[in-house]
C-alpha positions in Angstrom: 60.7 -37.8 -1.3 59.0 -38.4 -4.4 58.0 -35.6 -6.5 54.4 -35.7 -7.4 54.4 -33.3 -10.2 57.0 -34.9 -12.8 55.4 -37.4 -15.0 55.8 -41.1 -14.0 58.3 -42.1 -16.9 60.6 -39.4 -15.6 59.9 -40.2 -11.5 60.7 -44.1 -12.6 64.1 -42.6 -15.0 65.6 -40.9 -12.0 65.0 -43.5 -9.7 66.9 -45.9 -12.0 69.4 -43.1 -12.2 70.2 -42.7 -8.7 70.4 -46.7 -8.1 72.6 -47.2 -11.2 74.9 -44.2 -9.8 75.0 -46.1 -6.1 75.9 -48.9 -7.8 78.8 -47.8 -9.7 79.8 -45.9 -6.6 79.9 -49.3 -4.6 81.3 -51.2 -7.1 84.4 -48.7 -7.7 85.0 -48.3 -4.2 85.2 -51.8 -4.1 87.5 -52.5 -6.6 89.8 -49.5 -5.5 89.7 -51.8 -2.2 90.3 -55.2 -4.2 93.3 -53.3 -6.3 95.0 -51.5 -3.8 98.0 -52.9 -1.8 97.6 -54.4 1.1 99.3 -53.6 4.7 102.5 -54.5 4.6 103.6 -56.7 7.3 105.6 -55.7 10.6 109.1 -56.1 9.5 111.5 -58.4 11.7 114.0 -56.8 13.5 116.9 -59.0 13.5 119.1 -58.3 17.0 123.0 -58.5 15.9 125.2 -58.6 18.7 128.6 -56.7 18.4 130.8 -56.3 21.0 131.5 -52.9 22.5 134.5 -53.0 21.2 133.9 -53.0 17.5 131.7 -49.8 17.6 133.2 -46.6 17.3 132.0 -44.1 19.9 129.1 -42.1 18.4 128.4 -38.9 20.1 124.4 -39.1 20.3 122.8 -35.9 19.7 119.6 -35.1 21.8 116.6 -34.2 20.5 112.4 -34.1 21.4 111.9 -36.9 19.6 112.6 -40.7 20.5 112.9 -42.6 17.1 116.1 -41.7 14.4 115.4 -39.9 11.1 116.9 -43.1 9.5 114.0 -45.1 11.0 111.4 -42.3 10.1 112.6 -42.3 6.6 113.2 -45.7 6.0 109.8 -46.4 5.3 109.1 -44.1 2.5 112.6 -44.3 0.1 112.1 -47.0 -2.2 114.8 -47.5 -4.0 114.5 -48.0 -7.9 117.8 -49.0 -9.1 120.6 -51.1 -7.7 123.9 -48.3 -7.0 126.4 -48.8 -9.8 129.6 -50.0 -8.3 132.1 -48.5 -10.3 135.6 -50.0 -9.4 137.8 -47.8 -7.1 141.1 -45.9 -8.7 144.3 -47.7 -7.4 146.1 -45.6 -5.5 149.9 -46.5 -5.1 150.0 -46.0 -1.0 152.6 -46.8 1.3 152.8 -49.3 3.6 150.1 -49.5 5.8 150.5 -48.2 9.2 150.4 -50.3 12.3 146.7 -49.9 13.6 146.2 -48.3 16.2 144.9 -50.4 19.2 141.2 -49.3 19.0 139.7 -47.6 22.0 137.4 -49.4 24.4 133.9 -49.4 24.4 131.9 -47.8 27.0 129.6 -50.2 28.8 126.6 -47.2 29.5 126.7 -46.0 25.7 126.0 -49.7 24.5 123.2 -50.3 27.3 121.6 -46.9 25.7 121.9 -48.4 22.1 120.1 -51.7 22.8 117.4 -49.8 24.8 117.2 -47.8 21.7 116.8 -50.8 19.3 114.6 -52.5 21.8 112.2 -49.1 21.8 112.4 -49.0 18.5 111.5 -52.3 17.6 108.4 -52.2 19.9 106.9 -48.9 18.1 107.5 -50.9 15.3 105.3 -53.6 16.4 102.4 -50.9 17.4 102.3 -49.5 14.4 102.4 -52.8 12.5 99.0 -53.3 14.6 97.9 -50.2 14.2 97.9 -50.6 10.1 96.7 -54.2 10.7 93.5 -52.5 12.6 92.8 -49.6 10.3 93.0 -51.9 7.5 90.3 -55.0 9.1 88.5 -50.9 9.6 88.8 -50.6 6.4 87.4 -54.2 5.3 84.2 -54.0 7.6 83.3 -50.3 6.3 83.6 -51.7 2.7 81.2 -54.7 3.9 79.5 -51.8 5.4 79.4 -49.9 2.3 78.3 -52.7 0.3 75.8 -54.2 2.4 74.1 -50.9 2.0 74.4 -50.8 -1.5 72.5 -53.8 -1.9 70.0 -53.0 0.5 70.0 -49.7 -1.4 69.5 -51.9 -4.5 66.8 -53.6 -3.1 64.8 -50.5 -1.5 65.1 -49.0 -5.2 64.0 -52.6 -6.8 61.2 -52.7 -4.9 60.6 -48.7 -5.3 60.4 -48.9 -9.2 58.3 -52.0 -8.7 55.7 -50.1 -6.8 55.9 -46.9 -9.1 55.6 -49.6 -12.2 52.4 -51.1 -10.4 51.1 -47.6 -9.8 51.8 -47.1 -13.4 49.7 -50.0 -14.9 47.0 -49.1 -12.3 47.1 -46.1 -13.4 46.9 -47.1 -17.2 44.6 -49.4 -16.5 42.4 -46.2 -15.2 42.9 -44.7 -18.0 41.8 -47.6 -20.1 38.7 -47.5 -18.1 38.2 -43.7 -18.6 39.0 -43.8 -22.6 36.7 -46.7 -22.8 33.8 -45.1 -21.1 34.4 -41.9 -22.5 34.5 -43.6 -26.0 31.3 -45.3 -25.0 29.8 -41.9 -24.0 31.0 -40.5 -27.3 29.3 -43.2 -29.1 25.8 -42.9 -27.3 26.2 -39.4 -27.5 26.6 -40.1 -31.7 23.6 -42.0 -31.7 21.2 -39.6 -30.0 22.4 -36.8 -32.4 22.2 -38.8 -35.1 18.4 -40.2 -34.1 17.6 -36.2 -33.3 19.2 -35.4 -36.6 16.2 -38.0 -38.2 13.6 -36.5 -36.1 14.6 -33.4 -36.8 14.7 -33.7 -40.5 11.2 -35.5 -40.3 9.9 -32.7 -38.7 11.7 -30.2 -40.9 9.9 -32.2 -44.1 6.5 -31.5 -42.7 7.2 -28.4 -42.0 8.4 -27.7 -45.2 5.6 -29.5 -46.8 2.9 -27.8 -44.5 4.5 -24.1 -45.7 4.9 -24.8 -49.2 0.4 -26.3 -48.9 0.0 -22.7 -47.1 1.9 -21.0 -49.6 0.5 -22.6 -52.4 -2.6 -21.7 -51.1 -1.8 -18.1 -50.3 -1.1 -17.7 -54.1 -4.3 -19.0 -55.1 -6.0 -16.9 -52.8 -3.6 -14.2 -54.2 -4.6 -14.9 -57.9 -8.5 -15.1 -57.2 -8.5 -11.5 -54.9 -5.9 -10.0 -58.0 -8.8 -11.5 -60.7 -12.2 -9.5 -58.6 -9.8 -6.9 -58.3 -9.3 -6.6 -61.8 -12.8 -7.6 -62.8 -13.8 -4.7 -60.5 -11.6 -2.2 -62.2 -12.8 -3.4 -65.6 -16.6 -2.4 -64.6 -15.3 1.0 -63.6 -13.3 1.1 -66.3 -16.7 0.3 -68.7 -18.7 3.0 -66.0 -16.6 5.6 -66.9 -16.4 5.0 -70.5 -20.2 5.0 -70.5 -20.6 8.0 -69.0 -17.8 10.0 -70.7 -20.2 8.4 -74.1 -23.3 10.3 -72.2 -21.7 13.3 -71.7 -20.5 13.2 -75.3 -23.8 13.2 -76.5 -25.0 15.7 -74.0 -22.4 18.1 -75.3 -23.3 17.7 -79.0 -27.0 18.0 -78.0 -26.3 20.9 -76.2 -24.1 22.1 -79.9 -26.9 21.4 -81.4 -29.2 23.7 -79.6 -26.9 26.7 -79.7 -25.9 26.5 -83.4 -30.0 26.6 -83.4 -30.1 29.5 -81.3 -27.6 31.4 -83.2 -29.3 30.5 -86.2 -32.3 31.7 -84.3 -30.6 34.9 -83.8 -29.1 35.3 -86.9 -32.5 35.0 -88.9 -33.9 37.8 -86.3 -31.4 40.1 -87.2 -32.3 39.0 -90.5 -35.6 39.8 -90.0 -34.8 42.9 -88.3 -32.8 44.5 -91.4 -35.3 43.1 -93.7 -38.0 44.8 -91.9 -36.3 48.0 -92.0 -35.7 47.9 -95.7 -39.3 46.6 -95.7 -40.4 50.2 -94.7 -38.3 52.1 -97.2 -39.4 49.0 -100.1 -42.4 46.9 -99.2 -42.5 44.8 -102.1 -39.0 43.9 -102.1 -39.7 43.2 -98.1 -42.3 40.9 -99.4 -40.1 39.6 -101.8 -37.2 38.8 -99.1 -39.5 37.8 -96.3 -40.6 34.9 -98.5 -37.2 34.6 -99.9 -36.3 34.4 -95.7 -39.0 32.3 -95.2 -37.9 30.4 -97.8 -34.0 30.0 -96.4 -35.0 29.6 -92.9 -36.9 26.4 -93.5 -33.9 25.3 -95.6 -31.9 26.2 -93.0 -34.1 24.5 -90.4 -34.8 21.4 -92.0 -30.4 20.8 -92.6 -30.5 21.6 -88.8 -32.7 19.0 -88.2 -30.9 16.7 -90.1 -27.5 17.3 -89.2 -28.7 16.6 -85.3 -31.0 13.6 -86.6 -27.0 12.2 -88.1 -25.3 13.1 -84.9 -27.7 11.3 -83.0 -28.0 8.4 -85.2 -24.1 8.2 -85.4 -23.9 8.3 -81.2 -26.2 5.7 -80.9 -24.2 3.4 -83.4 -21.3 4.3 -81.8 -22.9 3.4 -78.6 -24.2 0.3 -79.8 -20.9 -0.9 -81.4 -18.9 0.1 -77.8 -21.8 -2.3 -76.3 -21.2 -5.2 -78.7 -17.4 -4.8 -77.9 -17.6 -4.8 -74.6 -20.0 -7.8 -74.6 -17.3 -9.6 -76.7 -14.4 -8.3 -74.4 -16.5 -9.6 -71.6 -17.6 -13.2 -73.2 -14.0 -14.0 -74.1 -13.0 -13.5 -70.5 -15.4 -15.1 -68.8 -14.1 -17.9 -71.4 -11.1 -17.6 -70.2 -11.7 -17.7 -66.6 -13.7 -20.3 -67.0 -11.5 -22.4 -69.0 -8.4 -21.3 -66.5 -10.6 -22.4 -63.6 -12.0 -25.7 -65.3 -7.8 -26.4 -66.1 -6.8 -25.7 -62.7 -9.2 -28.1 -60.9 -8.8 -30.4 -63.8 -5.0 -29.9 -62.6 -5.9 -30.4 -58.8 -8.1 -33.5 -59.3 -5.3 -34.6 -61.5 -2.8 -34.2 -58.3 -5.2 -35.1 -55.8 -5.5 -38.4 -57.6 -1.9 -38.8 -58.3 -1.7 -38.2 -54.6 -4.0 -40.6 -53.7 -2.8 -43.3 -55.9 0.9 -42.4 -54.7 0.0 -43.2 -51.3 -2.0 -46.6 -52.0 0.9 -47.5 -53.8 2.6 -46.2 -50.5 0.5 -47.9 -48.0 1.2 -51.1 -50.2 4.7 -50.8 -50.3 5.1 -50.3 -46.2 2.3 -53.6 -45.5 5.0 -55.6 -47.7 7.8 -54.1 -45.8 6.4 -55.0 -42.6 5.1 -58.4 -43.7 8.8 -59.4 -44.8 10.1 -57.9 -41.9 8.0 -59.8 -39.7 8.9 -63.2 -41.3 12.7 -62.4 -40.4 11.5 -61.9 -37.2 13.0 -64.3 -34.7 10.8 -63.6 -31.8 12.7 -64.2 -28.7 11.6 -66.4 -26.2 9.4 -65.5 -22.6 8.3 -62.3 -24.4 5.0 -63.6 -25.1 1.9 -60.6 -25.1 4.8 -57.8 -25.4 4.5 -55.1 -28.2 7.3 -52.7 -29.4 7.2 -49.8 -32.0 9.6 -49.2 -34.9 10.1 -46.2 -36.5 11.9 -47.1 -40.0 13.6 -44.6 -42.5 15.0 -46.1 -45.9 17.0 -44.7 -48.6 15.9 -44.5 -51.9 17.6 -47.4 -52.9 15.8 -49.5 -49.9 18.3 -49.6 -47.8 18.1 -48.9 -43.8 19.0 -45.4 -42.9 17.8 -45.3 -39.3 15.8 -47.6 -37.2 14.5 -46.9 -33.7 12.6 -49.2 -31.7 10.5 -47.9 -28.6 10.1 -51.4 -26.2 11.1 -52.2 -22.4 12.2 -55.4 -23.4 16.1 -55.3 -25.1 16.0 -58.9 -26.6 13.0 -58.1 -27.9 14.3 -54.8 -29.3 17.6 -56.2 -30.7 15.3 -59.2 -32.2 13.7 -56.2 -34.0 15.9 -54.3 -35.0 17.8 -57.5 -36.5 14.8 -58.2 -38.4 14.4 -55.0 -39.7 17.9 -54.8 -40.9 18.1 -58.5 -42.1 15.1 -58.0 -44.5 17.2 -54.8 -46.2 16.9 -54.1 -49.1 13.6 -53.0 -49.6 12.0 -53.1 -53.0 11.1 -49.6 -53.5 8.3 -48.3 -55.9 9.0 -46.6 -59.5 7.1 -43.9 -58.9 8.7 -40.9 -56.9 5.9 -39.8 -55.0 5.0 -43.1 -53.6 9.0 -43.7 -52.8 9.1 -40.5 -51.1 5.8 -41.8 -49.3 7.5 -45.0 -48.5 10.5 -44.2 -47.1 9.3 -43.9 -43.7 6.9 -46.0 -42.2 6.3 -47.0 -38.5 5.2 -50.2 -37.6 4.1 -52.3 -34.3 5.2 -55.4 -33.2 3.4 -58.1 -30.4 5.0 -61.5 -29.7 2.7 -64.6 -29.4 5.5 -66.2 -27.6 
């Protein structure tokens, strides 16, 4: 039975090894066959006649068995050197004696001695037919034997034939499967690579789209930061001017109390000069005017101490103004210089943007032109459109093409077209390039 889970090459390599070893099993017994000796032939019995006479009277033993050891024997001695015959030793003898008249042979023991040799010569002739049959036996099971060698031969011929045909089929599946699954590899390369484009077209807009928002998030950013500190610059200025107000209130408020001690002071003055008025009137008089005297002294520096502490405050007050004024010009210089720089610097972009993509748009109608004068427009496709996305390199050169149409000649044609007309001249400046390096474009045969 064949085993189903080794491997062809090794089902096909045992096989061969098992036919090879009939083979040389066949072929040996053959030759052992071929190389060994064949069946000697019945001897012949040669019948000698004596007479009776001659023989010497032989007392036969009896035994179970019918044939002589001598006969038994005879057939497996082989002699394998001729008996040396070594001359006998004389022997001085005397005269011979007179033989003696030999006895007479008895009729019944020689009857018994040719029905021996005739026996004996008969079950020589069986068994000469005997080996004669077992070796014509022998013959037809070599024949035997060989005849179902070969068809042994042929069963394991046509065996390994069948295994070698169920190999190639089986190759030739395999083929099959590598080629397909290569083929599905391939289209499976493709779509990533086309979703790799799309996904890095989508991943640029995205990326342009944040870095607008964020861009726009920081301007926004700046402008709340600037009211913010605009705002905190006019509390700032607040609190200063009313720290300035409370200022002056406190050194009005000096004022008045340094009046009221003086106030005080010239009452108690009053008060002692008053009493010493009693005890000396005249010098009363004399120190009441000379009081008089020093109070509106006293009064008048009053006055003009406070009249300088005002007029300082005010100054003061007026400089802090002009300052602030200053602070507040150069700023709103500032801003407004930074603002007039910044949309100078945004018109500046939006037209280099602008001119970027005209130079863009340019570009991309001379790609399409050249691409639709390498167009070979194929024929029986007339009133059909198709749609090409195109992405380039920077250098010009195709980096992906995809063409959306239910016709495929006309899509090949296309595509052909689109490659045939690479290189693309690109423009110098790096926006527009950038611009240009993706463009779609539609296609309708007048075929």
């Amino acid at each position: 039975m064949k085993d189903f889970n080794k491997p062809p090459f090794k089902q096909k390599a045992v096989a061969i090894g098992f036919t090879l070893g009939v083979h040389i099993v066949a072929v040996v017994g053959l030759l052992y066959l071929g190389m060994s000796k064949p069946p000697e032939p019945p001897k012949k019995i040669t019948t000698v006649l004596v007479k009776p006479e001659d023989l010497k009277p032989v007392t036969r033993e009896v035994t179970e068995f019918d044939e002589t050891a001598h006969e038994n024997v005879a057939e497996h001695i082989t002699q394998t050197a001729e008996p040396s015959v070594e001359p006998a030793p004389e022997i001085p003898t005397a005269a011979p004696p007179k033989p003696a008249e030999p006895p007479k042979a008895d009729p019944q023991i020689a009857a018994q001695q040719a029905l021996a040799a005739a026996k004996a010569q008969q079950l020589a002739e069986q068994k000469a037919a005997d080996n004669a049959k077992r070796a014509q036996e022998q013959a037809k099971a070599a024949e035997a034997a060989k005849l179902k060698a070969q068809q042994e031969a042929k069963a394991d011929a046509a065996k390994a034939k069948a295994d070698a045909t169920a190999k190639a089929n089986a190759d030739a599946a395999k083929r099959k499967a590598d080629a397909d699954a290569k083929a599905k590899a391939e289209k499976i390369r493709a779509d990533a690579l086309r979703k790799a484009e799309a996904d890095k077209a989508k991943a640029t807009a995205t990326a342009k789209a944040n870095a607008d928002a964020k861009a726009k998030a920081n301007a926004e950013a700046a402008k709340r930061k600037a009211d913010a500190d605009a705002k905190a610059k006019a509390n700032a200025d607040a609190a200063k001017r009313k720290a300035d107000a409370d200022a002056k209130a406190k050194a009005n408020a000096d004022a008045a109390k340094r009046k009221a001690d003086a106030d005080a002071k010239a009452k108690a003055n009053a008060e002692a000069a008053k009493r010493k008025a009693d005890a000396d009137a005249k010098a009363k008089a004399n120190a009441e005017a000379a009081k008089r005297k020093a109070d509106a002294d006293a009064k008048a520096k009053a006055n003009a101490e406070a009249a300088k502490l005002k007029a300082d405050a005010d100054a003061k007050a007026k400089a802090d103004a002009k300052a602030k004024a200053d602070a507040e010009a150069r700023e709103r210089a500032a801003e407004e210089a930074k603002a007039s720089s910044a949309k100078k610097a945004a018109e500046e972009a939006a037209q280099k943007k602008a001119e970027a993509k005209k130079i863009a748009s340019t570009a991309k109608r001379d790609f399409e032109n050249r691409i639709k004068r390498a167009w070979d427009t194929p024929s029986d496709s007339a009133g059909k459109t198709a749609t090409a996305r195109v992405t380039l390199t920077e250098s010009g050169s195709v980096r992906s093409v995809i063409v959306n149409s239910s016709d495929p000649d006309m899509k090949a044609s296309i595509e052909a077209a689109i490659r045939a007309a690479a290189p693309y001249p690109m423009p110098s400046d790096p926006d527009a390039k950038r611009e240009a390096q993706s463009f779609t474009s539609t296609f309708k045969s007048s075929r």
